[in-house]
N, C-alpha and C positions, 0 to 999 in steps of 0.2 A: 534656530538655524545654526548651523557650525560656524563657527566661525574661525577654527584653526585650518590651516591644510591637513592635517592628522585627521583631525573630525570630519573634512567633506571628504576624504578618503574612504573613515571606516561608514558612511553614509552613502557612500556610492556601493560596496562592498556589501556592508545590510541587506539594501535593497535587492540588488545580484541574488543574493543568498537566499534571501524569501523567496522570489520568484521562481529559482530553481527548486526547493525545499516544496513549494506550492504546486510545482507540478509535478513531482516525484509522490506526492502524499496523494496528488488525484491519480494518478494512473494507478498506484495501492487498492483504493477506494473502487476503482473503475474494474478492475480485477476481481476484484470481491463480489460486486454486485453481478459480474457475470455468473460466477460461481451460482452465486442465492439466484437467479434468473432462470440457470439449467434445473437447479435440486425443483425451485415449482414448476417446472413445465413437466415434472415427470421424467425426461430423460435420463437414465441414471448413465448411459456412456457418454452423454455431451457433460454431465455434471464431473462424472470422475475426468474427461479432457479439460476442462474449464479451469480444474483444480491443481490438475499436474500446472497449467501452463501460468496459476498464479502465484503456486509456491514459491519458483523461485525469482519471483517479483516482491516477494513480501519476505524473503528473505535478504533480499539483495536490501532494502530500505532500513534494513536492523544495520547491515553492514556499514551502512551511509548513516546512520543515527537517526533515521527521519521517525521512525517509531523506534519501540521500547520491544526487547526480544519477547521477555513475557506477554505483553499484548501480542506481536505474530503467532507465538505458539497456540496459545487463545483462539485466533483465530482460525488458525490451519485447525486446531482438534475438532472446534465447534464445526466447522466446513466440514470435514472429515465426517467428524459423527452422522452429521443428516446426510449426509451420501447414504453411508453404512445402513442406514436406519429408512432410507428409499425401499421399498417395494422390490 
């Protein structure tokens, strides 16, 4: 346990920080899966909507540090590809 005021500070702070951190990486997460959700249903304009409206939610999380730019890029081309690559 902390036992300075400094340390229950940066333990009060921590926790703050994860919490917000946790649910910035789920809405990432929740964005994505809609994406993968439209490409298997077959829709290819609910999947290319899906994608515009995740971009820049997965780019905004690189901005905030919550992921790494090369994993979104990763992302967004693989997302991209299997659009492209729909019927």
């Amino acid at each position: 346990m902390a036992n300075t005021a400094q340390a229950r500070k940066r333990a009060r702070q921590s926790e703050k920080h994860r919490q917000q951190n946790a649910s910035l990486r789920s809405r990432t997460r929740t964005s994505i899966k809609k994406v993968i959700a439209a490409i298997r249903s077959g829709d290819k304009e609910q999947a290319k909507t899906a994608f515009q409206a995740a971009t820049p939610v997965v780019d905004s999380m690189v901005n905030k540090g919550i992921i790494h730019r090369n994993k979104a890029a990763r992302h967004k081309s693989r997302l991209s590809a299997r659009i492209k690559a729909m019927a």
